[in-house]
PDB file of N, H, CA, C and O in Angstrom:
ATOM      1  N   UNK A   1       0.656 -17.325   7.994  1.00  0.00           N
ATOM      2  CA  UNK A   1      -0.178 -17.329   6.813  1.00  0.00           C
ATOM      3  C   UNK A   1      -0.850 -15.957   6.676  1.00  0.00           C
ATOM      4  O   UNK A   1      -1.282 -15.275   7.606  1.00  0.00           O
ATOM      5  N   UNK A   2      -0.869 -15.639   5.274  1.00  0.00           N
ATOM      6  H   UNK A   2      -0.518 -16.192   4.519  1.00  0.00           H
ATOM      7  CA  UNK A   2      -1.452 -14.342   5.203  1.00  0.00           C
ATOM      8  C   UNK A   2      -2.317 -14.316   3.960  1.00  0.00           C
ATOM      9  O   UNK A   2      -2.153 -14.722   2.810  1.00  0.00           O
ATOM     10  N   UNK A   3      -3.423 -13.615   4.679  1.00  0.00           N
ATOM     11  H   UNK A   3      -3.557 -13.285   5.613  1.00  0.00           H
ATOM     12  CA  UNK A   3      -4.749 -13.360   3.767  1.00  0.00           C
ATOM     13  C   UNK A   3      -4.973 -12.278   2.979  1.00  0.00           C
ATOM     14  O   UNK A   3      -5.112 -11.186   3.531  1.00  0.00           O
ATOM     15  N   UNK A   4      -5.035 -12.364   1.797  1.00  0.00           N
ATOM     16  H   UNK A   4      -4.923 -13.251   1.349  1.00  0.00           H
ATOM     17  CA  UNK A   4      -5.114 -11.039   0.700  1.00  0.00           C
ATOM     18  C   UNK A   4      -5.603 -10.679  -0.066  1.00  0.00           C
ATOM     19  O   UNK A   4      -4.950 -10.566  -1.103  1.00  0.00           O
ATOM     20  N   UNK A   5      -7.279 -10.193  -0.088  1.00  0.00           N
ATOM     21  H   UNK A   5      -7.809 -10.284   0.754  1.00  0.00           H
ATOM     22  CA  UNK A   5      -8.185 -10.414  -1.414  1.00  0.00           C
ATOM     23  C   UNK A   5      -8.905 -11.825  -1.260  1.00  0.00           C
ATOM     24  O   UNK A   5      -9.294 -12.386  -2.285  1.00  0.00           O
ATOM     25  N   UNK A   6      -9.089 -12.392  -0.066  1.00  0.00           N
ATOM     26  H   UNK A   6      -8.773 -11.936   0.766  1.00  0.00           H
ATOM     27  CA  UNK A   6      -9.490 -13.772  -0.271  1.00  0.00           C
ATOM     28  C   UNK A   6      -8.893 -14.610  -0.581  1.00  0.00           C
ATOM     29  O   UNK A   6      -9.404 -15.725  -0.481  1.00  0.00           O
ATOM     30  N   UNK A   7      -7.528 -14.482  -1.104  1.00  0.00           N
ATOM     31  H   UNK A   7      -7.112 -13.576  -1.185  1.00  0.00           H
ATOM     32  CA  UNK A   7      -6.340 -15.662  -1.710  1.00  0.00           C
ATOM     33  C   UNK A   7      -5.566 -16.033   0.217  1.00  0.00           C
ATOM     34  O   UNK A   7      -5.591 -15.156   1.081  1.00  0.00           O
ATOM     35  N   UNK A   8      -5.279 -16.722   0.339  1.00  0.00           N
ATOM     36  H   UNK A   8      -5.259 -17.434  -0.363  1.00  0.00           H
ATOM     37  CA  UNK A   8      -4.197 -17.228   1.382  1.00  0.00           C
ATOM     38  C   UNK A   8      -2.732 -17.322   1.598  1.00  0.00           C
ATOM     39  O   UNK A   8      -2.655 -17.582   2.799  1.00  0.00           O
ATOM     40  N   UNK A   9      -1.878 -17.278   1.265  1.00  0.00           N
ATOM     41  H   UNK A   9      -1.940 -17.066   0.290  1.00  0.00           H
ATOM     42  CA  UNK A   9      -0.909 -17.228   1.041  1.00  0.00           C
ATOM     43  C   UNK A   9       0.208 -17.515   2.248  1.00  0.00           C
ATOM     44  O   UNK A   9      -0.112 -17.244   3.405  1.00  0.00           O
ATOM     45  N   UNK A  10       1.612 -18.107   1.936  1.00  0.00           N
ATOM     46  H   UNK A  10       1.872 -18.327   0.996  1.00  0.00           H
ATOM     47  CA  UNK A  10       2.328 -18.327   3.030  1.00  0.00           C
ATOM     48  C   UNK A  10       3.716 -17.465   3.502  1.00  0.00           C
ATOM     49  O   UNK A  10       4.656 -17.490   4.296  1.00  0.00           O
ATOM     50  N   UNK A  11       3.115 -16.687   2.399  1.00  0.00           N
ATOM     51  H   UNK A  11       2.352 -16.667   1.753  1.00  0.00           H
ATOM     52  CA  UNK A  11       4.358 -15.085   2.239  1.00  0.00           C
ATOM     53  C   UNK A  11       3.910 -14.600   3.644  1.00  0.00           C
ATOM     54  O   UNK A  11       2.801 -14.805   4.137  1.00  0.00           O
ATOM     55  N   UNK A  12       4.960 -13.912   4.224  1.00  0.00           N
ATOM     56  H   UNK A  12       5.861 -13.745   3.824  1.00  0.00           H
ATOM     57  CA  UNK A  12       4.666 -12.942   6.053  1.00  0.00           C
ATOM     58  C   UNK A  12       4.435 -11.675   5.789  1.00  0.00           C
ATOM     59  O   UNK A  12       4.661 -11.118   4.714  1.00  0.00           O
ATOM     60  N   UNK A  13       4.054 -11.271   6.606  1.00  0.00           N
ATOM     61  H   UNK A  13       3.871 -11.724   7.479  1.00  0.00           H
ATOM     62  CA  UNK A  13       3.649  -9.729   6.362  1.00  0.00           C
ATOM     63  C   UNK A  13       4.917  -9.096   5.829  1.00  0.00           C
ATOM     64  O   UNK A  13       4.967  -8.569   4.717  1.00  0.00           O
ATOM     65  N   UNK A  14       6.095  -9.182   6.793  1.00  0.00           N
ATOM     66  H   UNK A  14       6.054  -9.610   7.696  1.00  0.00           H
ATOM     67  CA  UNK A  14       7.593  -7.807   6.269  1.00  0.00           C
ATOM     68  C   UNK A  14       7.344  -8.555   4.240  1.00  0.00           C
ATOM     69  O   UNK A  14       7.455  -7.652   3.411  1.00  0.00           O
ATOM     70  N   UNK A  15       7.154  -9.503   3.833  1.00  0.00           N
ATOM     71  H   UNK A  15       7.064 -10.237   4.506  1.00  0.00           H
ATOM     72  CA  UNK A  15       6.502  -9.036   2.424  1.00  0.00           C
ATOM     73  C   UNK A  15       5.849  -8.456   1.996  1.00  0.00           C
ATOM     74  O   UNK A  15       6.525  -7.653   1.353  1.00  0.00           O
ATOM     75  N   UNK A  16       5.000  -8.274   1.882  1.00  0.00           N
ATOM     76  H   UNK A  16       4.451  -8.927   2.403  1.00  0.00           H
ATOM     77  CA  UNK A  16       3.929  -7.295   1.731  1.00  0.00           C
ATOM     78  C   UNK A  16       4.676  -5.868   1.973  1.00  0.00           C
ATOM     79  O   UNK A  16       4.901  -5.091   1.045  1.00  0.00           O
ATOM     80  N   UNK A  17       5.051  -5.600   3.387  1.00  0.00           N
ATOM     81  H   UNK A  17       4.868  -6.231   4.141  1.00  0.00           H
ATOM     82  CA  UNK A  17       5.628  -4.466   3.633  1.00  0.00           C
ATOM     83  C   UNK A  17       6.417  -3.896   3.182  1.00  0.00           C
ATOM     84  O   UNK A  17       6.602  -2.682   3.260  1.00  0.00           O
ATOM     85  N   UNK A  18       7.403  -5.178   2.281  1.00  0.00           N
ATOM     86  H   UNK A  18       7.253  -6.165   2.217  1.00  0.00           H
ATOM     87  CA  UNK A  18       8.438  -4.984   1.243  1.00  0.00           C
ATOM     88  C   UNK A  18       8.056  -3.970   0.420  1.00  0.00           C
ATOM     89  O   UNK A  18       8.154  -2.744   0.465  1.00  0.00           O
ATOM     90  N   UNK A  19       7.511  -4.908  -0.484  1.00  0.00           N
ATOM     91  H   UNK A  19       7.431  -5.904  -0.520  1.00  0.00           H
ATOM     92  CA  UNK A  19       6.327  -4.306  -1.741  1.00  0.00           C
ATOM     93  C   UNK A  19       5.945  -3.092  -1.643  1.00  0.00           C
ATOM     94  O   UNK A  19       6.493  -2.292  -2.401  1.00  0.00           O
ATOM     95  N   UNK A  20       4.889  -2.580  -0.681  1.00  0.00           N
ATOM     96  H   UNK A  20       4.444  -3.230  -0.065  1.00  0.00           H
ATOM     97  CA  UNK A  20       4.971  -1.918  -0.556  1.00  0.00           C
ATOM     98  C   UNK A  20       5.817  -0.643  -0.140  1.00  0.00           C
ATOM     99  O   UNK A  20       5.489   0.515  -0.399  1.00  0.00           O
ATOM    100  N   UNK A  21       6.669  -0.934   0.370  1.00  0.00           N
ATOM    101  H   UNK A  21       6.936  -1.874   0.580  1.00  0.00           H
ATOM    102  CA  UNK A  21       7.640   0.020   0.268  1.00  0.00           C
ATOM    103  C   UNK A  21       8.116   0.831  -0.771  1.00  0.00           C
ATOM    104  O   UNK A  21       8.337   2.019  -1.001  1.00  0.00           O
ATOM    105  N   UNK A  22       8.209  -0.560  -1.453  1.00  0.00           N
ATOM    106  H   UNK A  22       8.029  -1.526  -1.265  1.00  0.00           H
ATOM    107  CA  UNK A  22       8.947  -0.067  -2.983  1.00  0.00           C
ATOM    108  C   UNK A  22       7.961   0.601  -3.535  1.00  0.00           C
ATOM    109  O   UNK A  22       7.956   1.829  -3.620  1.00  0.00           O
ATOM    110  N   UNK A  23       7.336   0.087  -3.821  1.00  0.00           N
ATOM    111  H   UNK A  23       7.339  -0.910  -3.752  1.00  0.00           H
ATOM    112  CA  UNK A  23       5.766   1.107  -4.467  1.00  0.00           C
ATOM    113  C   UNK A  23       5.994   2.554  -4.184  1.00  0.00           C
ATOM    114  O   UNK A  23       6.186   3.443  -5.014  1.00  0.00           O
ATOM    115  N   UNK A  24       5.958   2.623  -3.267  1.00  0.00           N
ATOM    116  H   UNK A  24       5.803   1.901  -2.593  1.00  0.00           H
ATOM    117  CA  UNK A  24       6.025   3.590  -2.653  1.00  0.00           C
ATOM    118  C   UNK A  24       7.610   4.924  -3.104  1.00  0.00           C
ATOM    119  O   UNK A  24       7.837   6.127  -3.236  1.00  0.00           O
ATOM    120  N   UNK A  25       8.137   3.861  -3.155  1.00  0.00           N
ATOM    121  H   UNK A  25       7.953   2.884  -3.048  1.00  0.00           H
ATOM    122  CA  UNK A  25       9.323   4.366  -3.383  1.00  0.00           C
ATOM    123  C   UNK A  25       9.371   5.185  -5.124  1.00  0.00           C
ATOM    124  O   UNK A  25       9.954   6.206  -5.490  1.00  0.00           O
ATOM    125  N   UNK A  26       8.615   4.346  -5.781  1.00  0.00           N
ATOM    126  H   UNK A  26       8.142   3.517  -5.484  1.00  0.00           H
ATOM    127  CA  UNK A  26       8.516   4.129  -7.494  1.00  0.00           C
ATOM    128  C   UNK A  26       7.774   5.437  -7.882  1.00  0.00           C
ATOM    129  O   UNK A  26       7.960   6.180  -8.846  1.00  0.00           O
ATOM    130  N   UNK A  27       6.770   5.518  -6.737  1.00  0.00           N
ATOM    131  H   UNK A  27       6.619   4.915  -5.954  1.00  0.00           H
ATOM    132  CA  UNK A  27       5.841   6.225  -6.778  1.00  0.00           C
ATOM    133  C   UNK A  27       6.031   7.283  -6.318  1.00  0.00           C
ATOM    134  O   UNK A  27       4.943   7.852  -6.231  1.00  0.00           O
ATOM    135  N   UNK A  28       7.305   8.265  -5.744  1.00  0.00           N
ATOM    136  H   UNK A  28       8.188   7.803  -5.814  1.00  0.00           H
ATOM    137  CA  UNK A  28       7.290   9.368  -4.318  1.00  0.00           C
ATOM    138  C   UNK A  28       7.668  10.329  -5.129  1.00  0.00           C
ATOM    139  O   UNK A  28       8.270  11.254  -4.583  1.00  0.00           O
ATOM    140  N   UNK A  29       7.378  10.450  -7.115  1.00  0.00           N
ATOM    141  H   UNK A  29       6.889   9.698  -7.558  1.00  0.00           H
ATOM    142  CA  UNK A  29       7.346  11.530  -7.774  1.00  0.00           C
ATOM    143  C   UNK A  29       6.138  11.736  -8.177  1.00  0.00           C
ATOM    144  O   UNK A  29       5.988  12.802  -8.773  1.00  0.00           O
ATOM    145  N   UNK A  30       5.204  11.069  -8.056  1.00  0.00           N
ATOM    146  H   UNK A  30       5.326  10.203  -7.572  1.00  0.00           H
ATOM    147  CA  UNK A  30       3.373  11.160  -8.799  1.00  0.00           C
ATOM    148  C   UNK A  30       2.752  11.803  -7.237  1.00  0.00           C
ATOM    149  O   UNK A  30       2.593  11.284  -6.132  1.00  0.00           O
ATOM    150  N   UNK A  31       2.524  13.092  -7.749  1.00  0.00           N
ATOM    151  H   UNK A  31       2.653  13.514  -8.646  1.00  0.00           H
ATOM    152  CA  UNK A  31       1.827  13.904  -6.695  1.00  0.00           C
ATOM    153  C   UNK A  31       0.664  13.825  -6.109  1.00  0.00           C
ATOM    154  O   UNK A  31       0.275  14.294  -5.040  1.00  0.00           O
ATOM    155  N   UNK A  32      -0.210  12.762  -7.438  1.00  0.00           N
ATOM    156  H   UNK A  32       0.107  12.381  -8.307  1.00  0.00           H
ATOM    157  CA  UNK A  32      -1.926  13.076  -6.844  1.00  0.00           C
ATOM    158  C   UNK A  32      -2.027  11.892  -6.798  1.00  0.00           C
ATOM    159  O   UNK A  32      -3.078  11.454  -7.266  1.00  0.00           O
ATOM    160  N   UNK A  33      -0.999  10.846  -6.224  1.00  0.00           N
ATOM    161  H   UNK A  33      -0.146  11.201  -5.844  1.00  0.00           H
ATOM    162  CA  UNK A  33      -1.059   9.157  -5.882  1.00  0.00           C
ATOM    163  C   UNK A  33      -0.537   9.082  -4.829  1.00  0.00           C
ATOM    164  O   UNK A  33       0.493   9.736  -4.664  1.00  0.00           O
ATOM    165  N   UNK A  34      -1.053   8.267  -3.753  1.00  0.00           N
ATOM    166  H   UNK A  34      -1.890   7.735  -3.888  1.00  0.00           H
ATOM    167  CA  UNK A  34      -0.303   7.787  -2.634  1.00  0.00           C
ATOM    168  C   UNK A  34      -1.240   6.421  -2.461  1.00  0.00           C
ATOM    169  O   UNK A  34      -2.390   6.176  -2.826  1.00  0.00           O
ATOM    170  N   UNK A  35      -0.076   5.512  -1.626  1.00  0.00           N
ATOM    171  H   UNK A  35       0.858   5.711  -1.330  1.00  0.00           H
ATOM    172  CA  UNK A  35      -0.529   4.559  -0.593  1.00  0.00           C
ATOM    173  C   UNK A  35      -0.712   4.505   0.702  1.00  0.00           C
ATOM    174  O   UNK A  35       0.310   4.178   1.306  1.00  0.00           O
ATOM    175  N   UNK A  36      -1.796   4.739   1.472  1.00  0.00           N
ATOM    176  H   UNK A  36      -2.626   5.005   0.981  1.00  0.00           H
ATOM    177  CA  UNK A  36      -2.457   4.922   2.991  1.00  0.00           C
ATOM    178  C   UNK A  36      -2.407   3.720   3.677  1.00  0.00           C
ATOM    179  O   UNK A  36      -2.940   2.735   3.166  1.00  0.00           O
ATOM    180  N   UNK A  37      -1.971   3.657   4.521  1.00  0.00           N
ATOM    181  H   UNK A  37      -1.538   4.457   4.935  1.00  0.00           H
ATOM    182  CA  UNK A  37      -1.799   2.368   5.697  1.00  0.00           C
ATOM    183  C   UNK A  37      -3.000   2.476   6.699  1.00  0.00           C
ATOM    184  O   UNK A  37      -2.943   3.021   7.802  1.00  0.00           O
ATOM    185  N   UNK A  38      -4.102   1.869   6.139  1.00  0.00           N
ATOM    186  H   UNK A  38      -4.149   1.427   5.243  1.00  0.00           H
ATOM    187  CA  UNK A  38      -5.169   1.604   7.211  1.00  0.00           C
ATOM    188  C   UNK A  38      -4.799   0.425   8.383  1.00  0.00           C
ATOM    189  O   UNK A  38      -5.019  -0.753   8.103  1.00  0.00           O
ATOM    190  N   UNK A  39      -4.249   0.776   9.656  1.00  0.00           N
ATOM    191  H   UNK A  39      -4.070   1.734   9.883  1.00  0.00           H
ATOM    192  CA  UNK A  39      -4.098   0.271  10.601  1.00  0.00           C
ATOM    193  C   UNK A  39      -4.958  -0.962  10.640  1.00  0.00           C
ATOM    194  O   UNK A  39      -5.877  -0.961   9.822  1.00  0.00           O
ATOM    195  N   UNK A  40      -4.817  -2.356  11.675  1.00  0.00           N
ATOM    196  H   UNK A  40      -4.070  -2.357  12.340  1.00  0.00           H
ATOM    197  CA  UNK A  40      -5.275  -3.248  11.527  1.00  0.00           C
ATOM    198  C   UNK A  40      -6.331  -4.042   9.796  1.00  0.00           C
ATOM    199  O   UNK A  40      -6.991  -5.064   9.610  1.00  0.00           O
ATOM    200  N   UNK A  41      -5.982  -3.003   9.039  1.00  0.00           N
ATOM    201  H   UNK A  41      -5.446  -2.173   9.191  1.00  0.00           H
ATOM    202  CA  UNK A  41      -7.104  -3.754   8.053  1.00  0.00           C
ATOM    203  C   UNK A  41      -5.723  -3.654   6.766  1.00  0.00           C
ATOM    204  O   UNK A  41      -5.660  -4.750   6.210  1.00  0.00           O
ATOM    205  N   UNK A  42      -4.872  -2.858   6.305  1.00  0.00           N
ATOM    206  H   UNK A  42      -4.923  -1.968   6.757  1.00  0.00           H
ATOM    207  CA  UNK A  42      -3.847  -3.170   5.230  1.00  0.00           C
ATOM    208  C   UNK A  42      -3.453  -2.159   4.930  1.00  0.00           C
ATOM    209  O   UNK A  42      -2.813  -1.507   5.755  1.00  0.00           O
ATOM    210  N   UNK A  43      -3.720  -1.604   3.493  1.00  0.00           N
ATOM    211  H   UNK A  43      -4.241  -2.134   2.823  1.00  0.00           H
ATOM    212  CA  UNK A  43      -3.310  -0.630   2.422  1.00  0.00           C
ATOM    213  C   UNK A  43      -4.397  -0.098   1.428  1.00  0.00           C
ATOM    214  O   UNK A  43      -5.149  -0.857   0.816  1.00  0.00           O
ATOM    215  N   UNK A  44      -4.423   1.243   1.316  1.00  0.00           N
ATOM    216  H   UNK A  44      -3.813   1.860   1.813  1.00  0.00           H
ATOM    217  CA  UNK A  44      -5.173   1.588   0.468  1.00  0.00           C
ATOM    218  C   UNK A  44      -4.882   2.838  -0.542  1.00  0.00           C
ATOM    219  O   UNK A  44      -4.690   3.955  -0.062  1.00  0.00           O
ATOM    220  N   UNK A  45      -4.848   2.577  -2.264  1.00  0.00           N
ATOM    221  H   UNK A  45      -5.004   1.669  -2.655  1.00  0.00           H
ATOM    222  CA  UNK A  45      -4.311   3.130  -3.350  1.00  0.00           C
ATOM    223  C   UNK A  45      -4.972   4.459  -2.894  1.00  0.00           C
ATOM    224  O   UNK A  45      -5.907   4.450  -2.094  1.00  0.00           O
ATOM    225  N   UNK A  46      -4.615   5.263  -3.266  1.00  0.00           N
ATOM    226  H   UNK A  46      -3.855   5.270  -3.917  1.00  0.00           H
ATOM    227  CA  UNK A  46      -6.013   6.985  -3.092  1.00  0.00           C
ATOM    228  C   UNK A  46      -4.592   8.076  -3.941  1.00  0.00           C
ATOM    229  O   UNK A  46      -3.363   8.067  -3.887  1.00  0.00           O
ATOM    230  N   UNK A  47      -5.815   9.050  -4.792  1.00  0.00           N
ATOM    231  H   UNK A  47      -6.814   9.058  -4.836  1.00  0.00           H
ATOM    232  CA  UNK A  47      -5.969   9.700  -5.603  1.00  0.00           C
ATOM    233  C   UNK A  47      -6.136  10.455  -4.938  1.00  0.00           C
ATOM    234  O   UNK A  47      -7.213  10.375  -4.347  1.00  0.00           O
ATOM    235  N   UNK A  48      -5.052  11.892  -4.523  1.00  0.00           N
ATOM    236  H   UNK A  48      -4.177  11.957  -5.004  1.00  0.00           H
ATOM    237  CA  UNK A  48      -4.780  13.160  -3.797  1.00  0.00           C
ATOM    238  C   UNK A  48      -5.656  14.232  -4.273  1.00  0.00           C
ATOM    239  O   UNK A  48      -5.459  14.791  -5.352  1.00  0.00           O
ATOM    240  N   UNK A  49      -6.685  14.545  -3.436  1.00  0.00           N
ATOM    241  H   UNK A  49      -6.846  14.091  -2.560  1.00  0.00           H
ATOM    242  CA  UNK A  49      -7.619  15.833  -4.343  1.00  0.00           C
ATOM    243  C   UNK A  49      -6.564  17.255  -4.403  1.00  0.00           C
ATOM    244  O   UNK A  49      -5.550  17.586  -3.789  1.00  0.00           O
ATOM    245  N   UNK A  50      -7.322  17.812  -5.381  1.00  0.00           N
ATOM    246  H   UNK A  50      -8.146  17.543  -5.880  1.00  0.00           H
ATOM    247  CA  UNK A  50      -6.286  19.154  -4.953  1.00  0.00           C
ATOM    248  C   UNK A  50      -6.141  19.721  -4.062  1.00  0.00           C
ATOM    249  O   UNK A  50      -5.004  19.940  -3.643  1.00  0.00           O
ATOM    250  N   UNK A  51      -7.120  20.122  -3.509  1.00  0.00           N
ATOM    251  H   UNK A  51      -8.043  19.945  -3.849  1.00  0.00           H
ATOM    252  CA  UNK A  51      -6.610  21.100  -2.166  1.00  0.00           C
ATOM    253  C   UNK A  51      -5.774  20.350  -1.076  1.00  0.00           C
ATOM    254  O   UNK A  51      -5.141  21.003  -0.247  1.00  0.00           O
ATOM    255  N   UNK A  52      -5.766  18.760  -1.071  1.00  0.00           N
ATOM    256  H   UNK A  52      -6.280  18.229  -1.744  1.00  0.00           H
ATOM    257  CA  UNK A  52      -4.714  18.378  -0.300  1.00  0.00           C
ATOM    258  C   UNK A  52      -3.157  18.258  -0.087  1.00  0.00           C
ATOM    259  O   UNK A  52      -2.520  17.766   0.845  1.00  0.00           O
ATOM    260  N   UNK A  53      -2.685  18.968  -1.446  1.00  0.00           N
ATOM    261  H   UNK A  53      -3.203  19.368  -2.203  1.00  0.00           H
ATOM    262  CA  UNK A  53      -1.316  18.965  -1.764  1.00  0.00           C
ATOM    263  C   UNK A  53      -1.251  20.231  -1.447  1.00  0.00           C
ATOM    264  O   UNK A  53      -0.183  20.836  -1.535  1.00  0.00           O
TER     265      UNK A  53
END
């Protein structure tokens, strides 16, 4: 069982991981967007400042 936003759900994590993947994938031409993998806690959207590219 997996918890997401407070919803519960009976989807497994390699879902999620799916998803995200693809996202990721959709996304690996938008320069000042990425998705960050905060270890034990999930995923997080973030907006690339400039000097980090």
């Amino acid at each position: 069982m997996l918890a997401t936003l407070g919803y519960v759900s009976e989807s497994g994590e390699d879902t999620v991981k799916t998803h995200i993947s693809r996202l990721r994938n959709r996304l690996k031409d938008v320069d000042d967007f990425q998705i960050i993998t905060i270890k034990g806690l999930g995923y997080k959207a973030e907006l690339v400042k400039e000097k980090e590219r």
